[in-house]
DRENMI-998889 format. One record per residue: x, y negated, z negated of N, C-alpha, C in turn. Coordinates in steps of 0.1 Angstrom, whole numbers, padded with zeros to 4 digits, always signed. Atoms other than C-alpha are relative to their C-alpha. Layout:
N
XYZXYZXYZ
...
END
This chain:
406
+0009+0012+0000+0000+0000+0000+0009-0012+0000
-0006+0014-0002+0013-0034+0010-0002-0009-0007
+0012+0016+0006+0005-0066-0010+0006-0009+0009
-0004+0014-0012+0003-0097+0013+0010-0008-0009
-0011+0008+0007+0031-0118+0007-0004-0015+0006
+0004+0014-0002+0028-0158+0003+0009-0003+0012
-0008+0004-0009+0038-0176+0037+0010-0009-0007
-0013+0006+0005+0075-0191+0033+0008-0009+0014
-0012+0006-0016+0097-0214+0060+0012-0007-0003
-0013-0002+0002+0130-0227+0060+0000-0018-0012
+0002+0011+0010+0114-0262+0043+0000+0003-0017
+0000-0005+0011+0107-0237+0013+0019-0007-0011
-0011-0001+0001+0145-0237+0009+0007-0014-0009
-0002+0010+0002+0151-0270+0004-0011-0010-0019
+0008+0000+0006+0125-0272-0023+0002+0011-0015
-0004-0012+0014+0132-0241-0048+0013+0007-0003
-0011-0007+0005+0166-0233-0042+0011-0013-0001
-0016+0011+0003+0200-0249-0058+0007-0002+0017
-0001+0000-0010+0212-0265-0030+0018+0002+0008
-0012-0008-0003+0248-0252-0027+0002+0003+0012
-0003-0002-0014+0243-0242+0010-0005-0004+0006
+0008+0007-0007+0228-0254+0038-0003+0009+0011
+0003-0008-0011+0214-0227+0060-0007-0002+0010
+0004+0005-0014+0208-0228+0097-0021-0007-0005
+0016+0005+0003+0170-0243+0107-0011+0017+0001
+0006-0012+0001+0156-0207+0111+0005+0011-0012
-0007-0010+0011+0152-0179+0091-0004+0017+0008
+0000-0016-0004+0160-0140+0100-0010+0011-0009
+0009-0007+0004+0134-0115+0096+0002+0010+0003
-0003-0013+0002+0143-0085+0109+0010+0002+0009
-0012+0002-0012+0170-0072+0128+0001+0017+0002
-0001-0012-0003+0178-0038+0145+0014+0002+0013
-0010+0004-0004+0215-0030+0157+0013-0016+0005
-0011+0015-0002+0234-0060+0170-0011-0008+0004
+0010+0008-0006+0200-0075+0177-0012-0011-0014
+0004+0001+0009+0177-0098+0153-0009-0011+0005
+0017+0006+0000+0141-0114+0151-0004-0013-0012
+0004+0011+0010+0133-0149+0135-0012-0001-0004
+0010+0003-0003+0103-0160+0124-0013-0002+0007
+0014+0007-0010+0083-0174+0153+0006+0014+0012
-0004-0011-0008+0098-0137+0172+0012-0003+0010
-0010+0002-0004+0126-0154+0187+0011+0009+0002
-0010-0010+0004+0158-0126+0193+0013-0011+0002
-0016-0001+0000+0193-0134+0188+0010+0014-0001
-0017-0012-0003+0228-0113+0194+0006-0006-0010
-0009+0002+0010+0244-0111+0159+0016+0001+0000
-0017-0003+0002+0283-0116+0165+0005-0005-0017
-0008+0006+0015+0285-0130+0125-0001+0013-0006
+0001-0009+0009+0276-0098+0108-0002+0000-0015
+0004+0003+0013+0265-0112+0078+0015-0004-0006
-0012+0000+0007+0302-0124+0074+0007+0012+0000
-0008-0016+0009+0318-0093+0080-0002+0014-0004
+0003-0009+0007+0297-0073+0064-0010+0007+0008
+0006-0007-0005+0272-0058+0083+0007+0008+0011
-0008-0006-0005+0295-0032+0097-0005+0011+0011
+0009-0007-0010+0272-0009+0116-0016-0005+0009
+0010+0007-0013+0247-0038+0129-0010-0003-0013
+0009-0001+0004+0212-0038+0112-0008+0010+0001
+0012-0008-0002+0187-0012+0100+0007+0012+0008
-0012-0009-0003+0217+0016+0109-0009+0016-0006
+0010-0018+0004+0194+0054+0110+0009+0005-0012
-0011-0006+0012+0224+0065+0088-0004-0008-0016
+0001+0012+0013+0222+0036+0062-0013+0000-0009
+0013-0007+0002+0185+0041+0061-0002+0007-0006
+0000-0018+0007+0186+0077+0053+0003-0001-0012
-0006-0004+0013+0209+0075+0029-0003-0014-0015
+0003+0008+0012+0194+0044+0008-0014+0005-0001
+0013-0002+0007+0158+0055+0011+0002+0014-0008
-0001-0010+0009+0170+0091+0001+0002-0002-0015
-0009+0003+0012+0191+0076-0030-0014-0004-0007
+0012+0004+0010+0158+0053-0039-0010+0008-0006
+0006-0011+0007+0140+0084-0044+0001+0010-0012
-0006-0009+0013+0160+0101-0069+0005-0007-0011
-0006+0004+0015+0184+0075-0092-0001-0014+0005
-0008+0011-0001+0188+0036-0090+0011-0003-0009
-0013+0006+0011+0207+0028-0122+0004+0008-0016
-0002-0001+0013+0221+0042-0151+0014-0002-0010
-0012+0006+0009+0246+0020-0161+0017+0010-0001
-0009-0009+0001+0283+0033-0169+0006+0008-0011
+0002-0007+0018+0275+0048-0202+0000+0015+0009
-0002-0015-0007+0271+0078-0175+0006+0000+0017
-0009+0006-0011+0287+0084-0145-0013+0005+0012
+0015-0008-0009+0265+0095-0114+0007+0007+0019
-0007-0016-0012+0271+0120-0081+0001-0008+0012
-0002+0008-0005+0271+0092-0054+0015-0010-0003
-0015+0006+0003+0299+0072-0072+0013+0011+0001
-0006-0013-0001+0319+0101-0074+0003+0007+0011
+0002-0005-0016+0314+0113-0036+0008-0016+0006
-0003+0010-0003+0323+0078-0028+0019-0001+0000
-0013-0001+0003+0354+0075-0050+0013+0012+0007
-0007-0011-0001+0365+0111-0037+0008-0007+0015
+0003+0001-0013+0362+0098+0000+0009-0011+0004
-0007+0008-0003+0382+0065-0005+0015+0002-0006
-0011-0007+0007+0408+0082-0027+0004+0008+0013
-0007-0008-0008+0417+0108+0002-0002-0006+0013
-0003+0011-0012+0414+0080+0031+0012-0010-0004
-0010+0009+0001+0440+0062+0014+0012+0002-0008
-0011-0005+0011+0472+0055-0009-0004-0002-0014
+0002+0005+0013+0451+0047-0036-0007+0022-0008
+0000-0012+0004+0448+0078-0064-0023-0003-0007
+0007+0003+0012+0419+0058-0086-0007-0014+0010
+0005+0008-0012+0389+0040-0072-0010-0006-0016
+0006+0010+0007+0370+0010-0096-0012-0004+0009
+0015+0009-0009+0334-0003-0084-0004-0007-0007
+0008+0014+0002+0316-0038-0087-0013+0000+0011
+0007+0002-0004+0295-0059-0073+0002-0006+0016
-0004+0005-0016+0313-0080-0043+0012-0004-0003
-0018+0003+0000+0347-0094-0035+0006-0001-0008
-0001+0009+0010+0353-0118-0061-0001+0012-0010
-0003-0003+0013+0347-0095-0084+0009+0018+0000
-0013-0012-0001+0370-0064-0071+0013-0009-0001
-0014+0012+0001+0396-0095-0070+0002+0003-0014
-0004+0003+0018+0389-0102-0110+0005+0013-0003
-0009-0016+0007+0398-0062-0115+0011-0003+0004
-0011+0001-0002+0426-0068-0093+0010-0009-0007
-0007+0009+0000+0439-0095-0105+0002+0003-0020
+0000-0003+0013+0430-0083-0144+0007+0007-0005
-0007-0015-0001+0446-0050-0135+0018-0007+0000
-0011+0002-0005+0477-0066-0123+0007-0011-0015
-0010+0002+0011+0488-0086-0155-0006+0006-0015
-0001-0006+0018+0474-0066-0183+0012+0013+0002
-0015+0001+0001+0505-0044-0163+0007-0003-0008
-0011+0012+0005+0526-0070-0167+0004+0000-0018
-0001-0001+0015+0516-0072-0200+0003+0011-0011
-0006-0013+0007+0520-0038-0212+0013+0003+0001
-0019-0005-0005+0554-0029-0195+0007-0013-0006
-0012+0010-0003+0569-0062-0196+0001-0014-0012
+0003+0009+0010+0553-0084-0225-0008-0017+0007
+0007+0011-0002+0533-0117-0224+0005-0010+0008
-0006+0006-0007+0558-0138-0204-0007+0003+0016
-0002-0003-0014+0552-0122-0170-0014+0001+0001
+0012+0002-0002+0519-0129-0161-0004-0012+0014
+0004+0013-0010+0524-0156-0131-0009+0010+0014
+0007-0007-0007+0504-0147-0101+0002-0011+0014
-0007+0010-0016+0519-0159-0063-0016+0005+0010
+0009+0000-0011+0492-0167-0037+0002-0006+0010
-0005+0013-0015+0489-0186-0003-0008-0011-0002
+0007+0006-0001+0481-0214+0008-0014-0003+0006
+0012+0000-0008+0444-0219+0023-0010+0018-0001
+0003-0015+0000+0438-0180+0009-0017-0002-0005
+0014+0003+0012+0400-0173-0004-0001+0009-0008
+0006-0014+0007+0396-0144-0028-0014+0002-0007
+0009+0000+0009+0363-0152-0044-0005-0015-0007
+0003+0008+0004+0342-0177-0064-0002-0002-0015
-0003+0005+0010+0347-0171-0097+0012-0008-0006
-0011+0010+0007+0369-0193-0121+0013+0001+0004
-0010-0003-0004+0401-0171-0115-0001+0004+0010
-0001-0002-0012+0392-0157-0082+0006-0015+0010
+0004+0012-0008+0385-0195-0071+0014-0006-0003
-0012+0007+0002+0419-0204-0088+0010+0007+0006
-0009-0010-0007+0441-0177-0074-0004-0006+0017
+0008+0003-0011+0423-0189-0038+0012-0013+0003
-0009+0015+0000+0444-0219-0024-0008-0007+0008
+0011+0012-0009+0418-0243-0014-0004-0008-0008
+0003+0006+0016+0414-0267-0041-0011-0005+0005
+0014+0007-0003+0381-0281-0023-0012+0010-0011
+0010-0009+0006+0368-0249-0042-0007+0004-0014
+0001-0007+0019+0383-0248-0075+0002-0016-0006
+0001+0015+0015+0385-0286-0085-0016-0002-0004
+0013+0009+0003+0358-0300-0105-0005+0007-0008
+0004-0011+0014+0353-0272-0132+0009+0001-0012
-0003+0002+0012+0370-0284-0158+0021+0009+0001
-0014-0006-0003+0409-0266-0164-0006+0012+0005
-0003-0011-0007+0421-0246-0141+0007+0017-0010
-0015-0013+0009+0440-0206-0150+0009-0008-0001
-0016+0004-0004+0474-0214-0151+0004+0015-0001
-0007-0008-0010+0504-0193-0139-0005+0005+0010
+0006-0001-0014+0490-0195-0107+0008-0009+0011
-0008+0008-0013+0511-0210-0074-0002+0005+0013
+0007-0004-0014+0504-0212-0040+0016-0002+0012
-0009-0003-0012+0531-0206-0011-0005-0001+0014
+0002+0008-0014+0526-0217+0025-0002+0019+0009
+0001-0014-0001+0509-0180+0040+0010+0005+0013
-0011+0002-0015+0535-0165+0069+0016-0002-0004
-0012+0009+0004+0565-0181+0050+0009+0008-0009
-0004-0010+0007+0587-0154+0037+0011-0005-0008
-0011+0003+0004+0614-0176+0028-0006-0007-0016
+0011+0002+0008+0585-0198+0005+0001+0011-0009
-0001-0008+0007+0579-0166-0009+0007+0003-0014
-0012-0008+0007+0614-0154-0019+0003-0011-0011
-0004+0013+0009+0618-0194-0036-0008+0000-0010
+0015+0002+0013+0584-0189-0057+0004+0013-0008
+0004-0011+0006+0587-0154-0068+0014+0001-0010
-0012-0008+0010+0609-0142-0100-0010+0009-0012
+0006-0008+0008+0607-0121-0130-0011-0002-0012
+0013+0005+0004+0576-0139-0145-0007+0006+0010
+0007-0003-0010+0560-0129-0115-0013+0013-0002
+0002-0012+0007+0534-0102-0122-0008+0008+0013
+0002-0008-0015+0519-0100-0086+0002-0011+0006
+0003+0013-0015+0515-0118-0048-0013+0010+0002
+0008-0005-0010+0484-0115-0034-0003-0007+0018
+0004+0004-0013+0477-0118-0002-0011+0008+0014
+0011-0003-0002+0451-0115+0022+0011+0009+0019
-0004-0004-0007+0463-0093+0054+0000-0002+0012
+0009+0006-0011+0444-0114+0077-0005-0014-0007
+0005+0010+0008+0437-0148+0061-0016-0003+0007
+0015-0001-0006+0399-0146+0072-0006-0017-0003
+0013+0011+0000+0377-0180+0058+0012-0012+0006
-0011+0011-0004+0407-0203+0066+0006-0001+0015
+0001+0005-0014+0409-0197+0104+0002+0013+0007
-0006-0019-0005+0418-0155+0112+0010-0003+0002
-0014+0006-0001+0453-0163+0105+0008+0014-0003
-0004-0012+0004+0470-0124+0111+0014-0003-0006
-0011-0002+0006+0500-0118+0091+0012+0006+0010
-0009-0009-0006+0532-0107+0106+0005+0012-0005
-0003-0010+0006+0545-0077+0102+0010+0001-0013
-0015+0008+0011+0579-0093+0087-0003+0000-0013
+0003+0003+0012+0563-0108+0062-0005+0004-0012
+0007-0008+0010+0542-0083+0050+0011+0010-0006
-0010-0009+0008+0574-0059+0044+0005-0009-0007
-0005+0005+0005+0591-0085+0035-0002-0005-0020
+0007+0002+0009+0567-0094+0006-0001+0013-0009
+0001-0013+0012+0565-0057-0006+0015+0002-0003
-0008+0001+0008+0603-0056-0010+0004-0011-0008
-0005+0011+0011+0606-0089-0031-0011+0007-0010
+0004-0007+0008+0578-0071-0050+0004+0010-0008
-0005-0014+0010+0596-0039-0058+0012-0010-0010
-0012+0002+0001+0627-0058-0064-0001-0010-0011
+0009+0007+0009+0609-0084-0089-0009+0011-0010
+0010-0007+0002+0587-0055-0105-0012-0009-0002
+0012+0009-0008+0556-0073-0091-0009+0009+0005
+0010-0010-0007+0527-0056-0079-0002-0011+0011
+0007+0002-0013+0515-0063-0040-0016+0002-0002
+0011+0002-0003+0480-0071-0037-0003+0001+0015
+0007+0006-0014+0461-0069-0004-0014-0004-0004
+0015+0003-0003+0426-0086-0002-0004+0002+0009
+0004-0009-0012+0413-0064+0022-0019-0005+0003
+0012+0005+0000+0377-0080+0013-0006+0001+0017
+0002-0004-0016+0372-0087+0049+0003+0009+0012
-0006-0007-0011+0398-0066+0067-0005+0011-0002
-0001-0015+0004+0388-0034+0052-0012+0003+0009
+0010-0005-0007+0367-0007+0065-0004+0000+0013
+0002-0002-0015+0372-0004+0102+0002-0015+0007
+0001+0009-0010+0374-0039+0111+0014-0004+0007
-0010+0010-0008+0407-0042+0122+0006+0013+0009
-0002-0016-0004+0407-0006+0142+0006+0009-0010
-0004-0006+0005+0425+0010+0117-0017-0001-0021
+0009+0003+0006+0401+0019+0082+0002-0010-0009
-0002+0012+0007+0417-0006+0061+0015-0008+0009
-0013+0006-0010+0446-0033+0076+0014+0000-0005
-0012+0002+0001+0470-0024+0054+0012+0019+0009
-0004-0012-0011+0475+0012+0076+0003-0011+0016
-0003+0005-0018+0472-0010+0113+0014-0008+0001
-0010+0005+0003+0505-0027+0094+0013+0011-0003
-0007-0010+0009+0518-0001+0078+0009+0000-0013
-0003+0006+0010+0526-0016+0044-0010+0003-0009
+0010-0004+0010+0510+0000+0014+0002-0012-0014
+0004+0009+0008+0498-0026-0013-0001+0012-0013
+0001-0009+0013+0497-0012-0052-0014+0001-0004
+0012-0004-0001+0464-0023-0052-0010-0007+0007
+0009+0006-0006+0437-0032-0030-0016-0004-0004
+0020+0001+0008+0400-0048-0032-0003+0001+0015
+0007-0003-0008+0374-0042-0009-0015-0002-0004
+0011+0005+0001+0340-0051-0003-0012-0002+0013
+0005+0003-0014+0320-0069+0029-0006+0013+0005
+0002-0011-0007+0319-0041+0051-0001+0014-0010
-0001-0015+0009+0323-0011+0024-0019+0002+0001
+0013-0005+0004+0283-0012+0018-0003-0003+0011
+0010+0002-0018+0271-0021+0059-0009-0013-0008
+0017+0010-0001+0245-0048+0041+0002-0001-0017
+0009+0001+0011+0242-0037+0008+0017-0001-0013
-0010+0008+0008+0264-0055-0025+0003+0013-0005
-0002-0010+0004+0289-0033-0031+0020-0005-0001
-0007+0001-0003+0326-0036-0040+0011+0006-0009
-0012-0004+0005+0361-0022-0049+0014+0000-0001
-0018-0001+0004+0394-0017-0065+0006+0011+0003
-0007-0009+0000+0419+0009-0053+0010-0001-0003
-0014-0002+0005+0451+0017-0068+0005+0018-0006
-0011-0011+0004+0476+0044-0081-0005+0002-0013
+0003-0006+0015+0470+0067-0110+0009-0004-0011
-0011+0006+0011+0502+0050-0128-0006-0012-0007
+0004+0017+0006+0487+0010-0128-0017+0006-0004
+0013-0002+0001+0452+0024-0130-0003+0002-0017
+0000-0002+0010+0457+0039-0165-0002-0013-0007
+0000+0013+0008+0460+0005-0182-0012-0008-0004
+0008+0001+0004+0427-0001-0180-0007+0011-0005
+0006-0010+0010+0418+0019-0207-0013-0001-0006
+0015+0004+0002+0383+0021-0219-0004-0006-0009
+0005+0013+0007+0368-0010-0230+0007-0014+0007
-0009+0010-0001+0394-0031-0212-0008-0007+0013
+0011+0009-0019+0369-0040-0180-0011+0004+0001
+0017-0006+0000+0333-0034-0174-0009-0003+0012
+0013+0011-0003+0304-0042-0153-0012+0007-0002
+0011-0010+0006+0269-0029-0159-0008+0005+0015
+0009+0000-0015+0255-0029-0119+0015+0015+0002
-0012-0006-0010+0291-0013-0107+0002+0015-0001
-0003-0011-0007+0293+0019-0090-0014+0007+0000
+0011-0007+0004+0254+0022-0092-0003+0009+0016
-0001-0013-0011+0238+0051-0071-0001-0004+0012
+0005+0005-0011+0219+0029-0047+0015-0001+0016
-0012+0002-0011+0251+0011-0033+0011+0008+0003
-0005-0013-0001+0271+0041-0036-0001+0009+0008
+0008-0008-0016+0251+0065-0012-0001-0012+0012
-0001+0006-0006+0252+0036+0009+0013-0002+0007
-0015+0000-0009+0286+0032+0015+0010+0010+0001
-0001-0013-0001+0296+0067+0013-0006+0003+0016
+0000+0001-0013+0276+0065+0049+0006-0005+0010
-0005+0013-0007+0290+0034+0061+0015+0011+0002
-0009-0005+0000+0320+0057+0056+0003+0014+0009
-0001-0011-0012+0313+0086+0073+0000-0006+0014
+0001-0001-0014+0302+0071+0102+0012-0009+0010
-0006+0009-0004+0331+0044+0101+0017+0004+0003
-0015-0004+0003+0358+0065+0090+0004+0011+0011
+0001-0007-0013+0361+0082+0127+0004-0004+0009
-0007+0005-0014+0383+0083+0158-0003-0005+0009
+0007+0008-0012+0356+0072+0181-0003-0011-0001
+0005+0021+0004+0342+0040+0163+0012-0005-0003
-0013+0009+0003+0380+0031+0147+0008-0007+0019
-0007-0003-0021+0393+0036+0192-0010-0010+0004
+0012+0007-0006+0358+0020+0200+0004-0019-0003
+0000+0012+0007+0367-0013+0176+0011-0005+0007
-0012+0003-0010+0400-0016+0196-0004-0007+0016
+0005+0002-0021+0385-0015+0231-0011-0011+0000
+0010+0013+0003+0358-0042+0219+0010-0013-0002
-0011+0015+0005+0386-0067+0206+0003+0001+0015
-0008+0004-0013+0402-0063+0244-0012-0006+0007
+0008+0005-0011+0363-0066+0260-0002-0015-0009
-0001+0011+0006+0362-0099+0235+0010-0009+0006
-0013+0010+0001+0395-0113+0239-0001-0010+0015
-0005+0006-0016+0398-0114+0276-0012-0006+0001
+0006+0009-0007+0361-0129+0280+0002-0015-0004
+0001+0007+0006+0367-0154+0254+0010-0011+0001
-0015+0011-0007+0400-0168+0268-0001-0005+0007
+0007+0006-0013+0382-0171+0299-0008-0011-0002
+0014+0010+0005+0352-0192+0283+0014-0011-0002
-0010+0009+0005+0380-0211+0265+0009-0008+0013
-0008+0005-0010+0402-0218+0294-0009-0010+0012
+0010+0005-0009+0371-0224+0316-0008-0018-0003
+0006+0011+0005+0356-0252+0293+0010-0008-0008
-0012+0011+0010+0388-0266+0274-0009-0004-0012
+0004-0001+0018+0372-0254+0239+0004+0008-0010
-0007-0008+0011+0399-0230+0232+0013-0001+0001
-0015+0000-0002+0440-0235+0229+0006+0016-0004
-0006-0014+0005+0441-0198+0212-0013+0013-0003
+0006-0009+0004+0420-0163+0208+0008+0011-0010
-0008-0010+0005+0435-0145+0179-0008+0009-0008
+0007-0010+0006+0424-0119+0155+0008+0015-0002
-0002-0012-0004+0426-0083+0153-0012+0009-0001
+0014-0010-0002+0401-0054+0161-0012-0012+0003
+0012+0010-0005+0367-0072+0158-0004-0009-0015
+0001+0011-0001+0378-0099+0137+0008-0012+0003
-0008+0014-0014+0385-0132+0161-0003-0015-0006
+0001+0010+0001+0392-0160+0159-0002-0014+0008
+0000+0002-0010+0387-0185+0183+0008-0020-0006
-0008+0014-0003+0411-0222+0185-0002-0008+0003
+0006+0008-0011+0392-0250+0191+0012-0013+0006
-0015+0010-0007+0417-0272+0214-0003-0017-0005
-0003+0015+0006+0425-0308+0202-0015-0007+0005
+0007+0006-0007+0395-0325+0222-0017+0003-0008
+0008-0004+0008+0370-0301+0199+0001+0004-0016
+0001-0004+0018+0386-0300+0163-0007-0008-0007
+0012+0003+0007+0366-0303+0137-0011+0007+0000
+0015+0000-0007+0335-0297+0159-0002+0019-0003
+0003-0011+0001+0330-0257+0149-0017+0001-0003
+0017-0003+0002+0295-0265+0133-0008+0000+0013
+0006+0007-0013+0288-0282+0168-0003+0015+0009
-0002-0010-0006+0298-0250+0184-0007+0012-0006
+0009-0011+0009+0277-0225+0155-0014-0004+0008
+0013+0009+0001+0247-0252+0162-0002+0004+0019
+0005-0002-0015+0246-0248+0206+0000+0014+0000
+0000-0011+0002+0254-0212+0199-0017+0009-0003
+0012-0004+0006+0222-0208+0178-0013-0005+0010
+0010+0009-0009+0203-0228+0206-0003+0010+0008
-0003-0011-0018+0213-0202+0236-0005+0014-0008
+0000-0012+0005+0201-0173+0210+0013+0011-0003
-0012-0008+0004+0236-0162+0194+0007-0007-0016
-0001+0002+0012+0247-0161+0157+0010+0002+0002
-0016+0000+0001+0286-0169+0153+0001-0005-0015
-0005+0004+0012+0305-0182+0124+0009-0009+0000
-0013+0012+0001+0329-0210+0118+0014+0010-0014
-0011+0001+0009+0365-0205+0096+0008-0013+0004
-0002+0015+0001+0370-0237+0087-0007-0006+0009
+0003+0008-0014+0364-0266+0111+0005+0001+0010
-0004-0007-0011+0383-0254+0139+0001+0005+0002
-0004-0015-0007+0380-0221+0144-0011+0004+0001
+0015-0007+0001+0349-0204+0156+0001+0016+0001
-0005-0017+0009+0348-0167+0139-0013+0008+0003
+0009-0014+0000+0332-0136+0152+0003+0011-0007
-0004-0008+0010+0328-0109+0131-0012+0011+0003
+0013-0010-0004+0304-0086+0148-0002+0016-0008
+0001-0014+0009+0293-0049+0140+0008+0011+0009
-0014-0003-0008+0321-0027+0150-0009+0017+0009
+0002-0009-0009+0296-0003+0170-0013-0007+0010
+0008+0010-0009+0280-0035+0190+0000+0008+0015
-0003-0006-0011+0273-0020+0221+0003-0010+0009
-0008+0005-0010+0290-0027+0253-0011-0015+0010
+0013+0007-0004+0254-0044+0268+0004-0013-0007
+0001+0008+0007+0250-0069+0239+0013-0008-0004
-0010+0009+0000+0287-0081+0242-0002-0005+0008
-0003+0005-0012+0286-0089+0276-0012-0012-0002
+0010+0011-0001+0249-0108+0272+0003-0013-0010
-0003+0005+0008+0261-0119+0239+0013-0016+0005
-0012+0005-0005+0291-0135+0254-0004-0013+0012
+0006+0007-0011+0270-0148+0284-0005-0012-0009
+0006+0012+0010+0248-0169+0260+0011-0009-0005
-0012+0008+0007+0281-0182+0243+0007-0007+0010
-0005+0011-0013+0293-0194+0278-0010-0010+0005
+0008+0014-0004+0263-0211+0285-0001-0013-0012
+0001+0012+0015+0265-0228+0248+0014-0013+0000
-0015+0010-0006+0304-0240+0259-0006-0008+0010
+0004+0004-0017+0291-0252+0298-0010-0013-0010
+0013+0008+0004+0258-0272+0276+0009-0014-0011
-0004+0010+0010+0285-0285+0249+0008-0010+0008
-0010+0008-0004+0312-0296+0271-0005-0010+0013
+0003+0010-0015+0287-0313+0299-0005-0010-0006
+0003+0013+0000+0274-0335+0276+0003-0010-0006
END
């Protein structure tokens, strides 16, 4: 039985919620693969993916299955007990990776706080209370809490809340030499993101990332990756610190891990893992069944030679149309990225202008994303079909042709 629901529109918004964001002038109502339906039936081609996160599209048969199944049997029972979902999960990301020991939350930000909690109560144990600093980049995001937002190097994010953490410093991202000048035996980690995602898809080099894990061993320092975004198939490999080949001590994860649904994690080694001994971290939602069976799917269907191979051959059918758009309308100087997430450069004549470019986008029926103000950020679903890039893409050339003629 249905109960009628009160009509709602995007004026609601402005009216009952804190106004912290400003979301487009439509609102999404249903969506099915890389495809999605507004209010007034309108379709768009979702290249944003919910940020990332919607990793197999919308309304995914698999995803489905395995949440309406879960809703039928457990949603929550806290971590007073453990439950057979979490457990299937942890098994699945423990033997995909180098991590021995797998922690669950809610979303990024708060697999960071483990990570970042994890990494100087370390410090703290082995080495004593001194060694607790914590090296980040510049322009990095990890999150919106207090210390996520201060570890983050974007002070648009974290001024204006009173004192900051401290032992916290930010290094220029890419900069190995930076690095080697910031880091000593206070140090207790570097994190760094593998892909600097909100700040413009800024890939890391290879250099730098070895580079970074030997000033770590050599400092006893833990390596962080914030995989937040990269993880989970989006960069063809299942997380980005394999497509590098540089193992991190411990990683977070999130976005894509649940396809849609809030879900997030810490991986690490059975050594650093121990430290959080019981009582020393908590949450009361984290590792519940729902999001659990959920991304346990996301995993099967992600963690596979055809869709990881498929995500590759999508970045090449992206790159090259998008170079072309770019070249054709002089609204791109660079297409970078990896797998399927891109970045796009807007050339001197359009920086800034990324909303401009979200906003004609959304005109021609296509959902994109901005990182920062000059970069416009796709982040599609990494089993978009071949169809829906091509139209997808079409729309996004007619939104360049409409921006640049007038």
């Amino acid at each position: 039985m249905s109960v009628e629901q009160a009509p709602v529109q995007r004026a609601d918004f402005d009216q009952v919620m804190v106004p912290n964001y400003a979301p487009a002038a439509f609102i999404p109502v249903r969506g099915a693969g890389s495809r999605v339906w507004d209010q007034a039936g309108r379709e768009l081609i979702d290249f944003a993916g919910g940020i990332a996160v919607n990793v197999l599209g919308h309304a995914h048969p698999a995803l489905v299955g395995a949440l309406t199944e879960q809703a039928n049997k457990l949603w929550h029972v806290s971590n007073v007990f453990t439950n057979e979902p979490a457990l299937r999960l942890a098994h699945k990301l423990v033997d995909a990776t180098f991590a021995d020991r797998a922690f669950f939350c809610n979303s990024g930000a708060e697999a960071n706080e483990a990570a970042f909690k994890l990494a100087r109560r370390v410090a703290h144990d082995r080495f004593g209370p001194e060694k607790h600093e914590i090296i980040a980049t510049v322009n990095s995001f990890h999150g919106r809490t207090l210390f996520t937002v201060s570890v983050g190097g974007q002070p648009k994010y974290s001024d204006g809340f009173g004192p900051k953490i401290t032992g916290i410093s930010h290094v220029p991202y890419n900069d190995l030499d930076a690095l080697k000048a910031q880091i000593s035996d206070k140090t207790c980690a570097v994190v760094i993101e593998p892909i600097q995602g909100e700040s413009g898809v800024v890939p890391a080099d290879v250099a730098y990332l070895q580079g970074a894990r030997e000033l770590c061993d050599k400092h006893n320092a833990l390596l962080i990756f914030d995989e937040v975004q990269t993880g989970v198939g989006r960069t063809g490999s299942l997380f980005a610190y394999q497509h590098y080949g540089v193992t991190p001590d411990i990683l977070s994860s999130a976005k894509s891990l649940g396809g849609g649904f809030p879900i997030g994690a810490m991986l690490t080694t059975e050594d650093l893992a121990k430290h959080l001994a019981v009582g020393t971290h908590g949450t009361t939602y984290g590792g519940n069944p729902l999001a659990c069976a959920v991304a346990s799917a996301v995993l099967d269907v992600v963690n596979t030679p055809e869709v990881l191979a498929g995500v590759k051959a999508k970045h090449q059918k992206f790159k090259a149309r998008l170079e072309q758009i770019g070249e054709k309308y002089g609204l791109f100087t660079q297409v970078r990225g990896v797998g399927l997430l891109i970045g796009c450069v807007l050339s001197e004549a359009w920086k800034g202008k990324a909303k401009d470019v979200f906003n004609a986008a959304e005109k021609e029926g296509l959902m994109v994303l901005q990182a920062g103000p000059d970069v416009v950020r796709f982040a599609p679903s990494l089993v978009v079909e071949d169809a829906d890039i091509d139209e997808g893409l079409n729309r996004f050339e007619r939104a360049a042709a409409k921006l640049t003629q007038a």
